[in-house]
VEXZASE-661040 format. One record per residue (C-alpha): x negated, y negated, z; residue in one letter. Coordinates in pm, whole numbers, plus 50000, padded with zeros to 5 digits. Last residue first. Example, Ala and Ser with C-alpha at 12.3 -4.5 7.8 and 13.67 -1.06 7.14 Angstrom:
residues 2
486335010650714s/487705045050780a/
This chain:
residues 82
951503267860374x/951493285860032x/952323254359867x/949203236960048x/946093266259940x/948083264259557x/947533223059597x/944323225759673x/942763248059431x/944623232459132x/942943196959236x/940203201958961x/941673222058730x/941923259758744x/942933271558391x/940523243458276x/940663233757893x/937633237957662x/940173242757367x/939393281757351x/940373283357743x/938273276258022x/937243291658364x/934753273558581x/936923243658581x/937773249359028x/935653271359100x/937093303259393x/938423325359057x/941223347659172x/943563330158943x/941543323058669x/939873360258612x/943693375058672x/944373353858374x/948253348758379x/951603369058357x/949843401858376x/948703430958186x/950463426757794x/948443395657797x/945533393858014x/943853365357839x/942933395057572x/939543392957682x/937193423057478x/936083407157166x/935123374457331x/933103391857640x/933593371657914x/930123356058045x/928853352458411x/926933324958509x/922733314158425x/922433340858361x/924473371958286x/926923397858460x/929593408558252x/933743398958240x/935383418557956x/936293449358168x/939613447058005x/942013445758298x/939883422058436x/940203420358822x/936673436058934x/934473410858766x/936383378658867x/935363378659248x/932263384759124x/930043350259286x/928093343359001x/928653302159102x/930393291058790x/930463259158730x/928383262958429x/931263277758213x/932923310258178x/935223317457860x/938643327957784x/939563346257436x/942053343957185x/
């Protein structure tokens, strides 16, 4: 159970600070999560403090490749909080 970074990902550290874990390192040509170390935030928070705070939309993924910000999520959080 780990999350990982994709090439969307802009190196912008808004992730780095919010893991519980420290799992989230610096590396090019984006950021990595550190398999051994991501526990998805389980036993910390409800969701992946790396997914919610992260400004990409798909830059975040779970072990199936899936999104935890999909294309659209960005959008419609920004309009429910309105």
């Amino acid at each position: 159970m780990a999350l990982a970074i994709v090439d969307g990902c802009i190196n912008c550290w808004a992730c780095e600070s919010v893991c519980p874990n420290n799992a989230i390192m610096a590396a090019k040509p984006h950021f990595a999560i550190v398999a051994g170390q991501c526990t998805e935030c389980v036993g910390d928070y409800q969701e992946p403090q790396c997914a919610c705070i992260c400004p990409i939309e798909g830059a975040i993924v779970d072990e199936y490749q899936l999104p935890l910000n999909p294309p659209g999520s960005l959008w419609r959080l920004a309009n429910d909080c309105l």
